[in-house]
N, C-alpha and C positions, 0 to 999 in steps of 0.2 A: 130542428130536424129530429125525427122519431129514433130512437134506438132500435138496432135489429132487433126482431123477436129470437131471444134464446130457444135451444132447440134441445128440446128433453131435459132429463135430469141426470145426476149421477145422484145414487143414493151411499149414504154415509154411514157405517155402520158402527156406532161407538161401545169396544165389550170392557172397557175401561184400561188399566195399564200406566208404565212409566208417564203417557203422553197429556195424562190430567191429575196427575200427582202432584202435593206438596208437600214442606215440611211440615210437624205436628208440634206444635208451640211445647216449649219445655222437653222435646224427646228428640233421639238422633236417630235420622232417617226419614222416610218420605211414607206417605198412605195414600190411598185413593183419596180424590175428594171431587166436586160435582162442578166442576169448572168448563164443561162442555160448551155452555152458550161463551163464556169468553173465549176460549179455541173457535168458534164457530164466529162469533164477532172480526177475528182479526183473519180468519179466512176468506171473510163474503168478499171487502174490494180489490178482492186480489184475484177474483174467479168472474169473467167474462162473456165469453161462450156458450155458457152452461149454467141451469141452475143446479143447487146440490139441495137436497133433503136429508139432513140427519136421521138415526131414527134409536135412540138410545136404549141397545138392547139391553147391555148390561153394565156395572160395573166392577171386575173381578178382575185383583192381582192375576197376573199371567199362570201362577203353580198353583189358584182355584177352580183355573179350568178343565174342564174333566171332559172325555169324551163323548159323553153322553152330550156336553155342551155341546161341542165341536159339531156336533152332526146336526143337533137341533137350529144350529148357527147357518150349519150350509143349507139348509132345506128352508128358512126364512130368506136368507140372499135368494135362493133359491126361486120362491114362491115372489119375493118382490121383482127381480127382474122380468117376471113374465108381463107388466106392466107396458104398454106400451111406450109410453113415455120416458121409461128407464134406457140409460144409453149403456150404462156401468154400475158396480159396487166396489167402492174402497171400504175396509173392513179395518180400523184401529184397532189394536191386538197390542198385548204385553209381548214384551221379544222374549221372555224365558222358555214360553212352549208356540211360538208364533208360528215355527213349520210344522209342527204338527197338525194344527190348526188348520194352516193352509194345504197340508197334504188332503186331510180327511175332504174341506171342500174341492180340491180336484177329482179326489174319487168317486163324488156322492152330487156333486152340482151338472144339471144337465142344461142349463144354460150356455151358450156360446157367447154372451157378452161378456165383457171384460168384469175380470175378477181380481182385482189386487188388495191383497195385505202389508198391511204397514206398522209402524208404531215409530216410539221411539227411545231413546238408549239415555236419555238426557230429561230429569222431572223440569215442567213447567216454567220454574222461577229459575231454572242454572243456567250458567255462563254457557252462549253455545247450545243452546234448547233447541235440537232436531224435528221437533215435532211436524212445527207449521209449512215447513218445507218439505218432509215427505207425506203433509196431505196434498200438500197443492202440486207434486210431483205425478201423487197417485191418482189424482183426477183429473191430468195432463195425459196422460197413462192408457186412460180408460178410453179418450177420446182417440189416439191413436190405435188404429188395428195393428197386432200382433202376429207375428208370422202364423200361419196354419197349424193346431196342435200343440199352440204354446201353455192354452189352457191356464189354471189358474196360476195366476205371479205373487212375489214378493219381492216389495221395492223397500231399500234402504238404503242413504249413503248415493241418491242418485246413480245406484244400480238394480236392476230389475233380474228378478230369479224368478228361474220357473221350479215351483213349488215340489215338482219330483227330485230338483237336483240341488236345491238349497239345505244348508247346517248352518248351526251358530256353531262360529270359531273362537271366539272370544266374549267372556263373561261380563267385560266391564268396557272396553273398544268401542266407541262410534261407529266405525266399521267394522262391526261385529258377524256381518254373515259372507259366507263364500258360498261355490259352489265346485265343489274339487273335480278334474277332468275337464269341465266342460265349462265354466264360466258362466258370466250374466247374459240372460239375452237380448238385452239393451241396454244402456244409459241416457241421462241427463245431462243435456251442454245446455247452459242457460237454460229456458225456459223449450227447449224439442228435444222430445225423445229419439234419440238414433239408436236402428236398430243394429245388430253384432254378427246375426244371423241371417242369412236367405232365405224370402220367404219360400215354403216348399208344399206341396198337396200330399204331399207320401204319406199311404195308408202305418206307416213305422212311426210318425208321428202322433197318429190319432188319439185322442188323453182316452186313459183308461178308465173309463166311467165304468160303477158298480152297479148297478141299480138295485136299490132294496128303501126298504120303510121302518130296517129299524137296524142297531148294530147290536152284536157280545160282547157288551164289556168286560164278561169275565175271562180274560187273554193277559195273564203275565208274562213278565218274559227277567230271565235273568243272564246274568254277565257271568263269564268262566270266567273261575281264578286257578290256577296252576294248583292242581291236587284234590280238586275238587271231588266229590261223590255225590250220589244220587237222593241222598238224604231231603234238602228240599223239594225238589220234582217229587219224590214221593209224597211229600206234605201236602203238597198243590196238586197232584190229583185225586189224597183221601177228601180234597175241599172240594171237589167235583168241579175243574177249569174245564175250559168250552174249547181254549186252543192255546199254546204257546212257544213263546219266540225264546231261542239261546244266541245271547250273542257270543261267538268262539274267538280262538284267536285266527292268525294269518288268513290264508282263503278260506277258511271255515272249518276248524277243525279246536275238537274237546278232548277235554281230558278223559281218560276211558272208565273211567269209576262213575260217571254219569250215563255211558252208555248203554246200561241194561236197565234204568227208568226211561231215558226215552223210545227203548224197545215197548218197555209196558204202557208208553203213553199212546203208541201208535198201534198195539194190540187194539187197547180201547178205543178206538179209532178216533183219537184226539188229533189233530191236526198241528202238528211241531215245525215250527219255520226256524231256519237257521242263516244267521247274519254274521261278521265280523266286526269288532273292535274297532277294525284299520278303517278310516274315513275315504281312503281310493281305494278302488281295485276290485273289490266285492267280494263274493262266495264264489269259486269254482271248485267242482269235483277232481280234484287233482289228488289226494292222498287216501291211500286204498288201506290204511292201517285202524285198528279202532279206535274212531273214535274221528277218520280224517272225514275228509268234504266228500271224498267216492265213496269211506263205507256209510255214511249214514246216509247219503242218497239213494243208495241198493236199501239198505235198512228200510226206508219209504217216509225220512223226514224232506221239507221242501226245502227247496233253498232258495234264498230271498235275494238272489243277485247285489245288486249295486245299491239295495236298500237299508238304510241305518235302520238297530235295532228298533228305534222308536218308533218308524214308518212303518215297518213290517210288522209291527202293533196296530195302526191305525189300519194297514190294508186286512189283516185277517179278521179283528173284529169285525170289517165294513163287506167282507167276503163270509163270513157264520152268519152274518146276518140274511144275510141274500139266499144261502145252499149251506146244507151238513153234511152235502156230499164231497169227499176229499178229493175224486177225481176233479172233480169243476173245481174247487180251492186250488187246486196244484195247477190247474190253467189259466188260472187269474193269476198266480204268480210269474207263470212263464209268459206272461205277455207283457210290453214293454212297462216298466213302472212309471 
């Protein structure tokens, strides 16, 4: 009797990472190395349904990726799902900067197929190697439709994140990602994904697609420390930065020895996004002293809500890219991340 004809493809996208590393004979620790067709070997009789097509973009520890990558990365996922035969894209990723990654292709990928990011926390040859299972997870994944607005995901640990509200919590953990407040918006029980959430049409859900053709990389962003002064921010805008993010402490509030550089940054109509430290709860304009979340909102810096400083690095280079006008930047911020 004939086998059914499989129906599309999921396409695979290998940017290298934990998930094809090995040890290096004579030294401690792990390197990339080109072990794709054997990860692709022990995947094929375990995928049914569906055929997959790798497509090996790159190979780069997770902290060589650079955003410049990231965008070039969502704009190939991109350009390959418009394929007809594309059903999905699992995207293998280093877990070090794996949400970043994933945030930039939520903002920047205009596809509606399924977009999951994966990797793994465990090299190749170790005891308890996560890899193979959250590929065959994330192309279980792709085949299931996701509630409305779920937009791009990350799956680890047989939980799925949506890319706006995932962190890495732990450095060295198998279950190394959360997503604080809100949770995963599936899992993995055996081999079906269950979803966690209702599916819903609400325009509040809608992903926040940017549209643009190219990003500003040059967007630093630095961390308060208790006493801090405006010495560096002055340094980084004698270097002529394009836009940057402060992360503060509690709902969003700096030290005041910084707050008359970021007066002169938004003079020069630099675009200053402001984040918090604290992984819940966000930026609210609640302290009207210098230097709190009210006065530097009145001052005309934005505030990055619910977004860790990293992401509101990826949304403002991916918003300079698009407009240099701060009115529109400051409306892409206020709309849902």
């Amino acid at each position: 009797m004939p086998r059914p004809e499989k129906k599309g493809s999921i396409l695979i996208f290998s940017t290298g990472g934990t998930i094809t590393m090995r040890p290096r004979a004579g030294n401690h620790g792990v390197v990339p190395s080109d072990d794709f067709d054997r990860l692709f070997a022990e995947l094929k009789p375990r995928i049914k349904d569906v055929d997959f097509k790798p497509v090996l973009w790159a190979n780069l520890p997770s902290p060589h990726m650079t955003p410049e990558h990231m965008f070039r990365l969502a704009k190939d996922v991109d350009k390959a799902l418009s394929a007809p035969s594309a059903r999905g894209a699992v995207i293998l990723h280093g877990t070090d900067v794996l949400v970043e990654s994933a945030y930039m292709a939520e903002l920047t990928i205009k596809s509606s197929k399924p977009v999951v990011f994966t990797g793994s926390m465990r090299f190749y040859s170790e005891t308890g190697f996560d890899g193979i299972r959250n590929l065959l997870n994330g192309i279980n994944a792709c085949l299931l439709p996701l509630p409305a607005g779920t937009g791009v995901v990350l799956l680890m640990t047989d939980r799925i994140f949506s890319a706006r509200e995932v962190v890495k919590i732990h450095s060295m953990n198998i279950d190394a990602f959360e997503a604080p407040e809100s949770g995963p918006v599936a899992y993995v029980a055996g081999d079906v994904v269950r979803l966690t959430r209702a599916r819903s049409s609400s325009p509040a859900l809608k992903r926040p697609l940017i549209p643009t053709r190219r990003i500003e990389p040059n967007v630093p962003m630095l961390s308060c420390y208790t006493g801090m002064d405006g010495a560096i921010v002055d340094h980084l805008l004698e270097r002529g930065i394009a836009g940057l993010v402060i992360e503060g402490f509690g709902a969003g509030n700096v030290p005041p020895g910084i707050v008359p550089s970021l007066d002169e940054a938004i003079r020069r109509n630099i675009p200053v996004v402001l984040t918090t430290h604290c992984p819940e709860g966000g930026v609210w304009p609640m302290y009207a002293y210098p230097g709190g979340g009210a006065d530097l909102a009145k001052r005309g810096v934005i505030l990055g809500g619910r977004l860790s400083g990293s992401k509101a690095r990826i949304k403002l280079m991916v918003a300079l890219g698009a407009t240099r006008d701060i009115r529109k930047i400051r409306r892409i911020f206020e709309r849902t991340p």
